[in-house]
N, CA, C and O of each residue as an XYZ file, in Angstrom:
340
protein
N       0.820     -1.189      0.000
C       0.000      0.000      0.000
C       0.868      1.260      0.000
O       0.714      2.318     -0.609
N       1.683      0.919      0.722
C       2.776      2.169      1.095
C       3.587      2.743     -0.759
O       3.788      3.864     -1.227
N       3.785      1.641     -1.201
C       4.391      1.991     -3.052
C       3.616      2.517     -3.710
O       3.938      3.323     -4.583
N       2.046      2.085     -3.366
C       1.210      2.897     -4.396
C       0.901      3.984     -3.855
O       0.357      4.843     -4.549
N       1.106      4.168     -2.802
C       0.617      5.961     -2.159
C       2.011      6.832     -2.897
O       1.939      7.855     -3.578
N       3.179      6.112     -2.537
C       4.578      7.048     -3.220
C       4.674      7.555     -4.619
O       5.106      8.641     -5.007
N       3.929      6.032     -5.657
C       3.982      6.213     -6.815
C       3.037      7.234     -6.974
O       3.392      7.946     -7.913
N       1.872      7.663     -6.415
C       0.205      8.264     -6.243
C       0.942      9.941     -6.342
O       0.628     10.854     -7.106
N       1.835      9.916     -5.443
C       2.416     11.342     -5.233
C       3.208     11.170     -6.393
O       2.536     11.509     -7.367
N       4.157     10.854     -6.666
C       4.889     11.118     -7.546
C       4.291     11.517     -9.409
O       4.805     12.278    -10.228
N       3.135     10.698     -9.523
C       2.526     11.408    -10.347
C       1.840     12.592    -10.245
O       1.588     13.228    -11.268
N       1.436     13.057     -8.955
C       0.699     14.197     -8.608
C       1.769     15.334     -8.925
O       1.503     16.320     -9.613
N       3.045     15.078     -8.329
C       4.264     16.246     -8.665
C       3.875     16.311     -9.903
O       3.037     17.103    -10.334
N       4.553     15.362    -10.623
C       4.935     15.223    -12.338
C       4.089     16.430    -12.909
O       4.580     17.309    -13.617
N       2.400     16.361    -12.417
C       1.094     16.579    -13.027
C       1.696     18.178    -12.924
O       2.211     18.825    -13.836
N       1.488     18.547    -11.684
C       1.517     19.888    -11.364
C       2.742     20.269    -11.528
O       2.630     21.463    -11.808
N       4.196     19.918    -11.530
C       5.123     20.520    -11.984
C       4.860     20.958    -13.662
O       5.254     22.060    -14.043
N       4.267     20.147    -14.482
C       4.223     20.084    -15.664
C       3.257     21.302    -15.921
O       3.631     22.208    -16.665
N       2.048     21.335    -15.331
C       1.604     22.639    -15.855
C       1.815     23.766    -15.248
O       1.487     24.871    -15.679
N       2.482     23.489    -14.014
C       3.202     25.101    -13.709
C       4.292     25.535    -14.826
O       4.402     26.623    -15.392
N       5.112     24.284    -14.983
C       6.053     24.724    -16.478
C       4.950     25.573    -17.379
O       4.915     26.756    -17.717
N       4.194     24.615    -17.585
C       3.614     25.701    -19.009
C       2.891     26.634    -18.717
O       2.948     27.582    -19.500
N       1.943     26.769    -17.524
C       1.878     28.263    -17.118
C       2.737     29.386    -17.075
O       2.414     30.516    -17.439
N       3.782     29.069    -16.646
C       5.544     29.925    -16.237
C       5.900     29.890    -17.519
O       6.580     30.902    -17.689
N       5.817     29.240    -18.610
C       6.267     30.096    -19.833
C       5.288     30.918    -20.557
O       5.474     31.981    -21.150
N       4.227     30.244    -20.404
C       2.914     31.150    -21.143
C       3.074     32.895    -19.936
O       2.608     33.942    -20.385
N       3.592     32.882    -18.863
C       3.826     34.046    -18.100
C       5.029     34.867    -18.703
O       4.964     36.022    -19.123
N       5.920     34.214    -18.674
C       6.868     34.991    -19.539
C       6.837     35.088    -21.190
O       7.762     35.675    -21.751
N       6.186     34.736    -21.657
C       5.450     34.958    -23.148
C       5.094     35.853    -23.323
O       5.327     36.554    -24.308
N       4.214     36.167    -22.136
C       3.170     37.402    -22.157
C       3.858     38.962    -21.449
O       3.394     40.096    -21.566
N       5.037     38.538    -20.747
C       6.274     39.362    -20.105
C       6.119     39.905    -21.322
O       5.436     40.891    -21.600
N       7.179     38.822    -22.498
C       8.126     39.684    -23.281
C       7.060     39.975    -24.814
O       7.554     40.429    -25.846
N       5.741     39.656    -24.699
C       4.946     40.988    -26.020
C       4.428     41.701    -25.013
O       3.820     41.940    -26.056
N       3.988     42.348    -24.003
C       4.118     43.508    -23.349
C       5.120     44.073    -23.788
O       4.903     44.861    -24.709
N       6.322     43.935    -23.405
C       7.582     44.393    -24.153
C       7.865     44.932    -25.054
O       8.239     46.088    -25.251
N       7.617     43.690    -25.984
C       8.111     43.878    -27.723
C       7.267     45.018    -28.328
O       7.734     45.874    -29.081
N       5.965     44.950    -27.926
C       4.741     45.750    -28.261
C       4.604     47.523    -27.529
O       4.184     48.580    -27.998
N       5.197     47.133    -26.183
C       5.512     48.820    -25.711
C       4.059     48.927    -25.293
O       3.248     49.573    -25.957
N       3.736     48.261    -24.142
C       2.141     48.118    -24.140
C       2.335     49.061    -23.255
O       3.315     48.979    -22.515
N       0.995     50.679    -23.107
C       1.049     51.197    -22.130
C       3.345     51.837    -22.023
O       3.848     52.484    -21.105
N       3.788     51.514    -22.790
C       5.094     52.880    -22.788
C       5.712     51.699    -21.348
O       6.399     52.211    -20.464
N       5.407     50.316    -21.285
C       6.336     50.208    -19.868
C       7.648     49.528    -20.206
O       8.438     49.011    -19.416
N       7.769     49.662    -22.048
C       9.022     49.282    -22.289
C      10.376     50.335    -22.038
O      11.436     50.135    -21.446
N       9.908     51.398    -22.676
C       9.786     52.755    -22.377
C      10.701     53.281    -21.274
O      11.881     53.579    -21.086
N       9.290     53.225    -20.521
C       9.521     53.185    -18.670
C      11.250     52.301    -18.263
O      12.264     52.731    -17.714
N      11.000     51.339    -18.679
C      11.628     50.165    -18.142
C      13.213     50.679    -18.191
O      13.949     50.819    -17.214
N      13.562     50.936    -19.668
C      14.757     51.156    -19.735
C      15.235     52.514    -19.538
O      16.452     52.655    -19.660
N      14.553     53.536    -19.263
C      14.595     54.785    -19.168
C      15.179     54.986    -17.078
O      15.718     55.993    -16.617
N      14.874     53.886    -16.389
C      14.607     54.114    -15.483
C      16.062     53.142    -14.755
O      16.643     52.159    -15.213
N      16.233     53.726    -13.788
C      17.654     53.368    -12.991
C      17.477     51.921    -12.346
O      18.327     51.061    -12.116
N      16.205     51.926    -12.145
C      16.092     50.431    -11.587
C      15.782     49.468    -12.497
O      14.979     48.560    -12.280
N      16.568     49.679    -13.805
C      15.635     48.682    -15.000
C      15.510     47.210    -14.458
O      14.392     46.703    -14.550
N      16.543     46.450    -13.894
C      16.755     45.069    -13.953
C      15.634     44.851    -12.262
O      15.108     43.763    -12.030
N      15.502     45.774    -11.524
C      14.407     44.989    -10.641
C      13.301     45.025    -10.998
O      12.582     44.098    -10.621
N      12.712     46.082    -11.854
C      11.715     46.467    -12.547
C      10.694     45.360    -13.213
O       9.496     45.079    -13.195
N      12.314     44.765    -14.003
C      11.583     43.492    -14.700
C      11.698     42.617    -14.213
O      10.822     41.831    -14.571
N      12.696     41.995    -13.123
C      12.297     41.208    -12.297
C      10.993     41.095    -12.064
O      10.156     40.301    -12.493
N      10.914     42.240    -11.127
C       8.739     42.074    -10.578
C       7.734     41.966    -11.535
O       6.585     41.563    -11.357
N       8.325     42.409    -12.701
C       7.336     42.260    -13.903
C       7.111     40.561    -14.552
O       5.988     40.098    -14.755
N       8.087     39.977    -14.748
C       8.181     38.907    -14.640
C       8.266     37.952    -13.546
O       8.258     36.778    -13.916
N       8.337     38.137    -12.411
C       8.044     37.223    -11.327
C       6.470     36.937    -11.253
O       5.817     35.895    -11.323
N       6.081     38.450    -11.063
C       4.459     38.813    -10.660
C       3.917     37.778    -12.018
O       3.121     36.893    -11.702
N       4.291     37.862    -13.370
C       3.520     37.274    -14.543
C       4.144     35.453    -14.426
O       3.374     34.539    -14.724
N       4.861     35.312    -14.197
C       5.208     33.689    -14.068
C       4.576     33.351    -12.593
O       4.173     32.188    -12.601
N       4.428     33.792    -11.725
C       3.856     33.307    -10.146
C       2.190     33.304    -10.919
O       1.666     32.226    -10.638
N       1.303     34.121    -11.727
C      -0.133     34.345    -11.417
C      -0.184     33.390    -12.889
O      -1.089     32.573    -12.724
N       0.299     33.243    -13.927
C       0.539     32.266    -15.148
C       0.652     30.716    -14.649
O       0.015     29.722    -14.997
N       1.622     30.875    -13.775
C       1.949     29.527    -13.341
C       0.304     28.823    -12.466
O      -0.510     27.964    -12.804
N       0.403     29.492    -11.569
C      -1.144     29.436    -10.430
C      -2.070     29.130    -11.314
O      -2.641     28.046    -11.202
N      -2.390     29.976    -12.317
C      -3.512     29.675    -13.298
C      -3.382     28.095    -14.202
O      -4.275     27.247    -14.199
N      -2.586     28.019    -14.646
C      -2.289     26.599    -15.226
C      -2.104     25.743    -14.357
O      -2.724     24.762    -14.767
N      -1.381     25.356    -12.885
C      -2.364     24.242    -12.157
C      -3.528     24.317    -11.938
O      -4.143     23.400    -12.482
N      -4.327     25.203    -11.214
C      -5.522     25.424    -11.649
C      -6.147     24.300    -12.744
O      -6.876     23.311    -12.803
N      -5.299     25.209    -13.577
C      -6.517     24.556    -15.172
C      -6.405     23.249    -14.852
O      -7.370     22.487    -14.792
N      -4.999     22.868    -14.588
C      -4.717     21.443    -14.525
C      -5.644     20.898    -13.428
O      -5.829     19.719    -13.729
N      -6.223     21.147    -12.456
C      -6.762     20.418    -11.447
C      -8.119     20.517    -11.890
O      -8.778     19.478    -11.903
N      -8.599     21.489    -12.221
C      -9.846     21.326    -12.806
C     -10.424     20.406    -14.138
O     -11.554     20.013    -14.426
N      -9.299     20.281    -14.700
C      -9.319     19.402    -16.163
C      -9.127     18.172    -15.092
O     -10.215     18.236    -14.520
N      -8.669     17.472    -14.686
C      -8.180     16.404    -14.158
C      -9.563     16.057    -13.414
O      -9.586     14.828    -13.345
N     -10.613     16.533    -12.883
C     -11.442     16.369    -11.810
C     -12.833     15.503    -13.494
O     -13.554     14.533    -13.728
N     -12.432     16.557    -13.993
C     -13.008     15.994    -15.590
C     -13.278     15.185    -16.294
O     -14.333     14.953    -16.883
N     -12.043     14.531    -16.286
C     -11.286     13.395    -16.623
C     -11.989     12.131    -16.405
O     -12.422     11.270    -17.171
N     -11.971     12.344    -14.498
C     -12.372     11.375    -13.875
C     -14.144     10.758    -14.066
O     -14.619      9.649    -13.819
N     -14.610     11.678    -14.459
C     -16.093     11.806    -14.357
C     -16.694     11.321    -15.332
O     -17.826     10.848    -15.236
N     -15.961     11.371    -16.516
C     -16.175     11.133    -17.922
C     -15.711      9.698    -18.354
O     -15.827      9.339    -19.526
């Protein structure tokens, strides 16, 4: 009982590491066309400004932390789906 509870988790990581990956890039995707695009001048801003490199830090942390969150999410909700069907 004890192997199938370990193996039980270990797919649960896999699950949710996997779509935090693709949340966390779909977050920084969306970082860098904000960017490319000059959405709102915060490309602008960004490099104009003395603190450029923490700037985008928070800009990209804040968008990979709420990207990432959202895609387990999706993932747990698709998965509940799954089961039902």
């Amino acid at each position: 009982m004890r192997l199938h509870e370990e193996r039980a988790r270990k797919e649960m990581f896999r699950f949710l590491g996997f779509h935090l990956a693709v949340g966390s890039f779909g977050g920084c995707f969306i970082g860098v066309l904000i960017l490319w695009i000059d959405l709102a001048g915060l490309r602008t801003l960004l490099w104009k400004s003395e603190d450029a490199f923490l700037m985008g830090f928070l800009l990209f942390a804040s968008l990979i932390l709420t990207f990432g969150a959202i895609g387990m999410g999706i993932g747990i909700m698709g998965k509940s789906e799954e089961r039902e069907g």
